[in-house]
N, C-alpha and C positions, 0 to 999 in steps of 0.2 A: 413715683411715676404718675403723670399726670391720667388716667383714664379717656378726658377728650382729648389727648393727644392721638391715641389709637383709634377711637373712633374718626376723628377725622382725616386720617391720613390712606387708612383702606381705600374709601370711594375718591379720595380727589386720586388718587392712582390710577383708578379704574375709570375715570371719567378723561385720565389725560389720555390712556394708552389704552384703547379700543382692542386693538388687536392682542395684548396682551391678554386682557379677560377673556376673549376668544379664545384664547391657546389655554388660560388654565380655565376653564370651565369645560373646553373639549380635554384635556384631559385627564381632569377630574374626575367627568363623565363616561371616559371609558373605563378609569378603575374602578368607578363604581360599578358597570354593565359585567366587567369580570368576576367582582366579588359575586354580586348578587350571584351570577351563573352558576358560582361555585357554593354560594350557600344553599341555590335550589338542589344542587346536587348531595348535598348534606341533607335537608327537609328529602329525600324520598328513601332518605336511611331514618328518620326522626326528623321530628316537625324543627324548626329553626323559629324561635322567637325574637321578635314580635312576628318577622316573617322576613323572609330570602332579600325582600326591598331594603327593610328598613333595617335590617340586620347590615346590610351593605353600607349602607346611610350612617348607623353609627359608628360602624370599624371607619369608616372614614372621618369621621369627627372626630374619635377620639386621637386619630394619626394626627390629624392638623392639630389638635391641640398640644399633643407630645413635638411633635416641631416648632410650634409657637413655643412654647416654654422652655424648651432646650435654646433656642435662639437668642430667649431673653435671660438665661439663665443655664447654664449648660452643664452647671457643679450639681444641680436638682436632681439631677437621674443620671444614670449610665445605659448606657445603650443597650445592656442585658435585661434589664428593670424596666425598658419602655417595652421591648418583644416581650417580655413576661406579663405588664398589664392587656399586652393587646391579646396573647394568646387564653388569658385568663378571660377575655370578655366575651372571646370566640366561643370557648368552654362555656361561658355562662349561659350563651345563646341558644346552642346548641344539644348540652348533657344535661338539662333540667329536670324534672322527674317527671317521667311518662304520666 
């Protein structure tokens, strides 16, 4: 697979269809505003690392990564093995030693 292939096809998308980025950057954006919420809620049982923001920031990453990859490859994981890495990062963020 070519790698400029994927790089150039993201932005000319987003450059055709305005309102689409609209929609998934507000949406993205609210999962993010949820998560955070709920990792600050976790940080005042135990600190959450790196912190409630960025803890939010990479459970979303690694989601879109686990979707990117199953999309282009969907034999890679099974859908128990994707909830198992994300709840595994969650754990890591959160149960770290005092």
């Amino acid at each position: 697979m070519k790698l400029d292939c994927i790089s150039c096809s993201a932005p000319s998308m987003i450059d055709r269809a305005p309102q689409i980025k609209e929609a998934h950057d507000s949406s993205n954006r609210a999962f993010r505003v949820y998560l955070e919420k709920n990792f600050s809620e976790l940080d005042l049982i135990r600190s959450v690392l790196p912190s409630p923001r960025m803890a939010a920031v990479g459970l979303t990453a690694i989601m879109d990564g686990l979707w990117l990859e199953w999309c282009l490859s969907s034999k890679t994981f099974s859908a128990d093995e994707a909830i198992s890495l994300c709840e595994q990062w969650v754990d890591a963020a959160w149960k770290h030693p005092s």
